[in-house]
C-alpha positions as CSV (number, residue, x, y, z in Angstrom):
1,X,0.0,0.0,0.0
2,X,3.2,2.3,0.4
3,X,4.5,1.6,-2.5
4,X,0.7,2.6,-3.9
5,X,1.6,6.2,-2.5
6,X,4.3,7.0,-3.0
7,X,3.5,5.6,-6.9
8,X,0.6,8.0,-6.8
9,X,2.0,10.8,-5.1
10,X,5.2,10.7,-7.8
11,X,2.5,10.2,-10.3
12,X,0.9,13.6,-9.0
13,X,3.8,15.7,-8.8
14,X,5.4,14.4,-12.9
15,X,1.8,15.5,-13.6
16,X,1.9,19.2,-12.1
17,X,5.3,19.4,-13.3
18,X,4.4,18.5,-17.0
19,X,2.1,21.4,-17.1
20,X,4.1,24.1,-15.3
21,X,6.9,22.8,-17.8
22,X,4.6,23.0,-20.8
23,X,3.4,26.2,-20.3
24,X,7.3,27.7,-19.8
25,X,7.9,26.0,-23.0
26,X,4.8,27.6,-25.0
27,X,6.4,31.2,-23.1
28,X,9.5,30.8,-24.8
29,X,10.7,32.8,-28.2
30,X,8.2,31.6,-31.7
31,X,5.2,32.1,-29.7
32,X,3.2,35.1,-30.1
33,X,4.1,37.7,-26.8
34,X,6.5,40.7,-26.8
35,X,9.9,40.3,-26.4
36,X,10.6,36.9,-27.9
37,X,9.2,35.8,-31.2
38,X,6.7,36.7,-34.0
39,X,5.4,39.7,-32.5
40,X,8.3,41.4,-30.4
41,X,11.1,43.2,-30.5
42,X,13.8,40.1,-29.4
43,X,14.8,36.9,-30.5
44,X,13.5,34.5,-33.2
45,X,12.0,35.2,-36.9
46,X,10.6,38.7,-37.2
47,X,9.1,37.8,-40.6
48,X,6.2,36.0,-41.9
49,X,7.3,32.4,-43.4
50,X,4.4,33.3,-46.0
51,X,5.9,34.6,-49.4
52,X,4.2,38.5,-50.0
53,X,3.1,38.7,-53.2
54,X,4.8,42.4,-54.7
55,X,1.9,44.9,-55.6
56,X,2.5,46.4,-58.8
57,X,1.1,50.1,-59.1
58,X,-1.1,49.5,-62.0
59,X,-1.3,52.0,-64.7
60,X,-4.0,54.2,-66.0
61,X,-5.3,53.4,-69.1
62,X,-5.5,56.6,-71.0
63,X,-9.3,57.7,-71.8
64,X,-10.6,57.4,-74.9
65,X,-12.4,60.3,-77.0
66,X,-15.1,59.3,-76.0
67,X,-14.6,59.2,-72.3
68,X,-12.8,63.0,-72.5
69,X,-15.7,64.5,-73.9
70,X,-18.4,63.0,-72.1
71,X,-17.0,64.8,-69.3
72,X,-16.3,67.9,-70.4
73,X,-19.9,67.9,-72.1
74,X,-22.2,68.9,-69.1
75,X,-19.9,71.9,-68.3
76,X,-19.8,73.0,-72.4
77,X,-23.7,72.6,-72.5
78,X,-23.9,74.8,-69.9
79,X,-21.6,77.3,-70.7
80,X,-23.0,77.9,-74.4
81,X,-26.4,76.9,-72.8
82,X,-26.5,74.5,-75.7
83,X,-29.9,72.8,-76.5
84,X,-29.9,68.8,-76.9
85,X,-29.4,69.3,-80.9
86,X,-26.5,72.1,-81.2
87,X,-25.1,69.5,-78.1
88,X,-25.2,66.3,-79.8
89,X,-23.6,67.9,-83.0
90,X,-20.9,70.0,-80.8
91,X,-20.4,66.5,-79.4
92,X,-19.9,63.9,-82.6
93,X,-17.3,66.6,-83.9
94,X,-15.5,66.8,-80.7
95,X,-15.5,62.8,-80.3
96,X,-14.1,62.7,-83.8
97,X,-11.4,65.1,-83.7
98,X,-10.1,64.4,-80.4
99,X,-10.0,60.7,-81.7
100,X,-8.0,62.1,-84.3
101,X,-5.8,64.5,-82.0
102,X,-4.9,60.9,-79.7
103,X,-4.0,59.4,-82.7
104,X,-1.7,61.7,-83.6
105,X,0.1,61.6,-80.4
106,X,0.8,58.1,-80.5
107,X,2.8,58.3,-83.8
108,X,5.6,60.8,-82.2
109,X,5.8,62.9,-84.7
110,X,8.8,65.6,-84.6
111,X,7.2,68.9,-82.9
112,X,7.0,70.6,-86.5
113,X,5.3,67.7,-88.1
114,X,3.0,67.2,-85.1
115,X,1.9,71.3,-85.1
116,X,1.2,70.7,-88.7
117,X,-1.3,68.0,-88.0
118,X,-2.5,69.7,-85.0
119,X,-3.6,72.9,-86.9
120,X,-5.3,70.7,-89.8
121,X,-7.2,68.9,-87.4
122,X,-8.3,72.8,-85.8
123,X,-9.1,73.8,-89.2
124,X,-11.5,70.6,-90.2
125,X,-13.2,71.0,-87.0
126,X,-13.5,74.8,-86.9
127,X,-15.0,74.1,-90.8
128,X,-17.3,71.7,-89.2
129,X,-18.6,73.5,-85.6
130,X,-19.2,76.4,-88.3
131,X,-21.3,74.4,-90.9
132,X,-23.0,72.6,-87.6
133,X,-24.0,75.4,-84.9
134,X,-26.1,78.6,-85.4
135,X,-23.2,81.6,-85.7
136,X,-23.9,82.9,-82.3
137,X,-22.7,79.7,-80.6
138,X,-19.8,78.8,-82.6
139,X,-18.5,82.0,-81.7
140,X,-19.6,81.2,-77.9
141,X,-17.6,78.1,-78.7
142,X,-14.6,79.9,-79.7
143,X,-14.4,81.8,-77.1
144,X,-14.5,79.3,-74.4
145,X,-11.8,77.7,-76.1
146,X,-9.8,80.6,-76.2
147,X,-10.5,81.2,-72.2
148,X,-11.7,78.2,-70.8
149,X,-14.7,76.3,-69.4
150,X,-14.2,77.5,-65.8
151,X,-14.0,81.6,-66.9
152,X,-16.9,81.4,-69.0
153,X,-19.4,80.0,-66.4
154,X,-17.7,82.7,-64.3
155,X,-18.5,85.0,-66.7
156,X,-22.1,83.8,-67.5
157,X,-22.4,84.1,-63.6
158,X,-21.6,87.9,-63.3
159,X,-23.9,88.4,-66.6
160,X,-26.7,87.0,-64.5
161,X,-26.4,89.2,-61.3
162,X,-26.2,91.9,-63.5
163,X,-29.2,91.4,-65.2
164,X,-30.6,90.4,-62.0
165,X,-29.9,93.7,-60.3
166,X,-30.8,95.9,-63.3
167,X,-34.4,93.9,-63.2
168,X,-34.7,95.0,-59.5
């Protein structure tokens, strides 16, 4: 009966010392924690053992004619207060030459060559806005190429209060 114990009471203590040894095993450096391991400042492998896969920065695809003046459209419209027809023509000649214009910026032409091409595209579509749009709003249209989108709103603005305040 003795030797039952002192069996037992040895079997006990290996027991509690397995786990008070295991868990000062899992404490040690690869386990989690600061200090040791993964995610500490110490000893061990600082990295991940999983290969990162390198992002690339992807590139934007340049808009197409289409694209560029479908955006610039709503603003135009506005500007030359444009009605649906005078629009949708001011629009198919823009979509066409500014295909054009692309075009001719992926050949590379020398600078001379490409001014060349640049001013015969102007003319064909000057010919065109003229032989599409009452005279009063190809000139509009002129204009706001000359000074830009943003000025002319501005400018269509200020004509606005005026008239407002003269009304009043």
């Amino acid at each position: 009966m003795k030797n039952i114990l002192i069996l037992s009471r040895f079997n006990v203590f290996a027991v509690v010392l397995l786990l008070f040894a295991g868990s000062e095993i899992y404490g040690q450096y690869g386990y989690g924690g600061y200090g040791y391991g993964r995610g500490g400042y110490g000893y061990g492998r600082q990295r991940t053992g999983i290969p990162q896969a390198q992002e690339t920065p992807k590139e934007e695809e340049p808009k197409t004619a289409e694209e560029i003046v479908d955006a610039e459209m709503p603003s135009i419209t506005e500007a030359l207060q444009l009605n649906d027809f005078e629009s949708a023509v001011l629009s198919s000649v823009l979509k066409k030459y500014v295909q054009e214009r692309i075009e001719a910026q992926i050949l590379k032409l020398p600078p001379e060559k490409m001014r060349e091409v640049y001013e015969n595209i102007t003319k064909k579509q000057d010919e065109e806005l003229r032989a599409g749009l009452p005279a009063d709003k190809y000139e509009a249209f002129v204009e706001l190429q000359k000074n830009g989108v943003a000025k002319t709103l501005k400018k269509k603005k200020k004509q606005k209060k005026k008239q407002k305040k003269n009304k009043n």
